[in-house]
N, C-alpha and C positions, 0 to 999 in steps of 0.2 A: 710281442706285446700281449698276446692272447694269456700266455703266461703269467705275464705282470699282472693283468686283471685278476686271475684266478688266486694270486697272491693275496690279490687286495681283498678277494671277497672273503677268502679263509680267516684273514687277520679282522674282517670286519666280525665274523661271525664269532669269533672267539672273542673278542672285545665285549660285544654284547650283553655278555651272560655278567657280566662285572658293574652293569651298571646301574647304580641304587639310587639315585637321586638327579636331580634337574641340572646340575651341576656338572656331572662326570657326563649326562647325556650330550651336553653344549659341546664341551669338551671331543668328543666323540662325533658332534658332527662335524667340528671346522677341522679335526684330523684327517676324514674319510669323503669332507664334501667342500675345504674349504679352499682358499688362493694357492695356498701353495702345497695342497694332501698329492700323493700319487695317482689319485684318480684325475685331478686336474691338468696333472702333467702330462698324462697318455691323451688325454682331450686335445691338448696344443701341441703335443706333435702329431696328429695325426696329418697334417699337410706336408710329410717330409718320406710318408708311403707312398707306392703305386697305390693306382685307384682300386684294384681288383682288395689289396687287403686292409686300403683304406677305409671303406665302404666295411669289410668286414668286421675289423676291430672297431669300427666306430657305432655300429647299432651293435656291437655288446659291451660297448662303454655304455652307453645311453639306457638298456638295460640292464645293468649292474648301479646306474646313478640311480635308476627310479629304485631299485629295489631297497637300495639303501636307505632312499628319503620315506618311502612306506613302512619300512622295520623302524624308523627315528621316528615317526606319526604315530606308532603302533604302542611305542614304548614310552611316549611322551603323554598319550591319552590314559596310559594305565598308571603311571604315576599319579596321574592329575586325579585318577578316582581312590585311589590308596588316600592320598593327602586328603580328600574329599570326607573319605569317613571316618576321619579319625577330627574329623570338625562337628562338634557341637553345637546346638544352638540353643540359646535363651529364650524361650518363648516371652517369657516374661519384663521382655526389654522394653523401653518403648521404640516405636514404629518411625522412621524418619519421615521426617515433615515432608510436603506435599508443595509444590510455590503453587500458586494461586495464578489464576490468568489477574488482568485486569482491562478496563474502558481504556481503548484506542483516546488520544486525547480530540481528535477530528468527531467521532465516536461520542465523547463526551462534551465536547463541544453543541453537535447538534441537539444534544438532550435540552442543554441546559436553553438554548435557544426555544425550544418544543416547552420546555416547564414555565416560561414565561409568556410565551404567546397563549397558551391553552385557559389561562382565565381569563385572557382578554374576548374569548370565544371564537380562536382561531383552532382551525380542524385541522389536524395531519392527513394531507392527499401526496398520492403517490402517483408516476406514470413510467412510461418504457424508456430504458435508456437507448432503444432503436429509434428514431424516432425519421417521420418524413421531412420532405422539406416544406411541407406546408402546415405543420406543427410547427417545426422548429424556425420558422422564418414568415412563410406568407402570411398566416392567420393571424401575426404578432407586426403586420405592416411593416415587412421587410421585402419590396417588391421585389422579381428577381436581381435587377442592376442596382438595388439599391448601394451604395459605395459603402454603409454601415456592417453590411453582412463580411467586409475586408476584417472586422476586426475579431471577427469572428470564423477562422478559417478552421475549416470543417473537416472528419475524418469521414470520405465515402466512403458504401458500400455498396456492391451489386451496381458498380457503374453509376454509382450517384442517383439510387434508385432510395436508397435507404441512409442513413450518417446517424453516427454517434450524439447524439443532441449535444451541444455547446449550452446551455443552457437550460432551467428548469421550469423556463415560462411555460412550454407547451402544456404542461401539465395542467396551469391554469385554462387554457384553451379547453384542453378536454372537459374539465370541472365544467367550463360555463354551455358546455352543448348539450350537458346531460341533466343541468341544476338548473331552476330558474334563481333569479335572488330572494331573497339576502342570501349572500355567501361570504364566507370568511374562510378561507385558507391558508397553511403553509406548506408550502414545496420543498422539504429536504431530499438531497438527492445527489450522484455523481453527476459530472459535467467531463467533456470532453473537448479540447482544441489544440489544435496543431502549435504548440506552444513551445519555443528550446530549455530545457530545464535551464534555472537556473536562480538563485536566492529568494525569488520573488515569481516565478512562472512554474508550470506543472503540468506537463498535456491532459491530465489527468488532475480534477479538483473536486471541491463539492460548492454547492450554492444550497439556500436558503431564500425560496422568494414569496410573498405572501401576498392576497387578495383581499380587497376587498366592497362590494357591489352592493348597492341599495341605493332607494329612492330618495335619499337625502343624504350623501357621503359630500364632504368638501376636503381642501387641503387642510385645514384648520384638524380633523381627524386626522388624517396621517402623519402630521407632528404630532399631537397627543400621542398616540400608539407608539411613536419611531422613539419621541421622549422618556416615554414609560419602558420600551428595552434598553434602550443605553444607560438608562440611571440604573438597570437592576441587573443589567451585564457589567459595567465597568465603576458604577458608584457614582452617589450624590452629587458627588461633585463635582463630575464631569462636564463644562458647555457643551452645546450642539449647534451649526450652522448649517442651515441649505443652500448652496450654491446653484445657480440657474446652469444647468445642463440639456444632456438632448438625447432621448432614450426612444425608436422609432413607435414605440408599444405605449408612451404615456408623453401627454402633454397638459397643462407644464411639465417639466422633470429637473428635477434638480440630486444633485453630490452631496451627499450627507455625510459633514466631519464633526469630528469629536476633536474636544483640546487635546494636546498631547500627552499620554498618559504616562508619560516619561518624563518630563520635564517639567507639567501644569501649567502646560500653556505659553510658558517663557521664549521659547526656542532650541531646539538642541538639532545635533543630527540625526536623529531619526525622522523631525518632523518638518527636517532641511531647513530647521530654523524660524518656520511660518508659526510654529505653535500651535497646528493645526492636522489632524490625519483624517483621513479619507476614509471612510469606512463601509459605505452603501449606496445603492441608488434607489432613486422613489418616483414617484408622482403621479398625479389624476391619470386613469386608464384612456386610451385614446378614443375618441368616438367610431374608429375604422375599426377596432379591437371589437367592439361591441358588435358592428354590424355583422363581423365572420359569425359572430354566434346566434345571430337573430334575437340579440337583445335593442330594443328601444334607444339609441344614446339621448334621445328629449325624454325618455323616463327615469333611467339610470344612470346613476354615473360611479365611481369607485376611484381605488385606489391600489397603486401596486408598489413593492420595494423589491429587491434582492439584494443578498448578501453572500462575499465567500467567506465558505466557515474557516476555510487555512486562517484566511485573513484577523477574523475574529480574534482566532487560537493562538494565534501569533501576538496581536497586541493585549491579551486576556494573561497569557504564559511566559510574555517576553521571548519570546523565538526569534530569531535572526534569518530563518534560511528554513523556505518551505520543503526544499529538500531531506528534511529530516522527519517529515511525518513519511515518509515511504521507503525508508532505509532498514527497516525493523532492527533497528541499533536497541539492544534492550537494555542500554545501559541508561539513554535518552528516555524509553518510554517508561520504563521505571520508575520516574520523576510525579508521574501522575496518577 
């Protein structure tokens, strides 16, 4: 067999010298490298030797295959620069376009949110998405056992020393330790909860929640304001309803629906026929809220909402499945 090889490489070597083009190279390798060349053949019998000259013809197969596929690399890169300079170029062409990024629509949602609160003289505040537990639950009157903080199930950290905030409130808490009032805020931000994906859930979301504190705030303002974004988020003509709700951080509280903006109101399946969707929560800041921050609650009183921006985005865009804002399908975000 030793033979055979020496065969193969002379016939390789004399081949070589003939070969002009990308074509006759191909040609030259499935002959010399391919299923059924001579060099393949001594490869699969090599289990039909003793091992003394199995071992020997087989590391000078294995070296005659490398040298082959290095002299095929060798002559395939010199073709490539032959062909290379005999290419011209037009300076004078024009330049291929460029795609452009664009606004995330979560992304462009929050703006549009932020463009309408800012002349109500609401201020963009921001805080840690690390947040403690007495940020994100005690200071917002969520005692430890409170059986609320269930729906809000939490991603620890450091042994439950630290979590992902579930929620954007805290950030009002910080605002009110460090501000005395008036204050007016919005909280856009990520939120985090042990949530299973699925058309409508996301362990991962954003919220929008806003403040507001002074010595003469009533419910009567947080309709006006909640009024004044839904008419200029979703249109004139949209009704609003408050339903009495229960939020540990604001009492009263109530669920704030818009009519269906699928249907107007009638009934359809999206709005399971009530004619009615759900869109936010609100109302008067609790007076327990106040005292974490050593504010007065017989001086002060306010107002709090929050919103998810998916949510928004969703009945803003017609989306069906929150799943789709974190797919980066760009065939979807291309739409926006």
């Amino acid at each position: 067999m030793l033979n055979e090889l020496e065969k193969i490489k002379k016939e390789f070597l004399d081949s070589v010298e003939a070969i002009k083009d990308s074509k006759a190279l191909e040609e030259l390798r499935i002959k010399f490298l391919g299923r059924k060349s001579a060099l393949t053949s001594v490869l699969r019998s090599l289990g039909k030797l003793v091992q003394e000259e199995r071992i020997l013809v087989g590391q000078k197969a294995n070296t005659l295959r490398k040298e082959i596929e290095e002299r095929l690399e060798q002559i395939k890169n010199s073709l490539y620069k032959k062909g290379a300079s005999k290419i011209s170029t037009d300076y004078t062409l024009p330049g291929f376009p460029l795609s452009l990024g664009r606004e995330h629509p979560i992304t462009k949602t929050i703006q549009e949110i932020i463009d309408i609160f800012s002349p109500l003289g609401f201020q963009v505040a921001t805080g840690p998405e690390i947040e403690t537990d007495y940020y994100n639950f005690e200071a917002l009157n969520f005692p430890p056992d409170h059986p609320a903080r269930d729906e809000q199930d939490s991603f620890q950290i450091d042994g439950g020393k630290y979590l992902l905030r579930t929620q954007t409130s805290p950030v009002q808490i910080r605002v009110m330790e460090k501000t005395k009032p008036p204050i007016r805020i919005i909280a856009p931000g990520a939120c985090y909860r042990r949530d299973n994906p699925d058309a409508s859930h996301s362990p991962m979301f954003h919220q929008v929640e806003g403040l507001a504190v002074d010595t003469d705030i009533h419910f009567t303002d947080l309709k006006g304001v909640l009024s004044e974004f839904i008419h200029q988020m979703f249109g004139k003509e949209i009704r609003m309803r408050f339903v009495p709700s229960f939020f540990p951080f604001t009492e009263p509280s109530a669920e704030v629906a818009i009519s269906c903006i699928i249907c107007g109101g009638k009934g359809c399946p999206t709005c399971g026929k009530s004619g009615w969707l759900e869109v936010l929560g609100a109302g008067m800041v609790h007076p327990n809220v106040f005292k974490y921050v050593n504010y007065d609650p017989k001086k002060y009183t306010g107002f709090a909402f929050g919103m998810g921006v998916e949510r928004i985005a969703m009945l803003k865009y017609g989306i069906h499945d929150i799943r789709l804002f974190y797919q980066n399908n760009l065939q979807f975000l291309n739409q926006f």
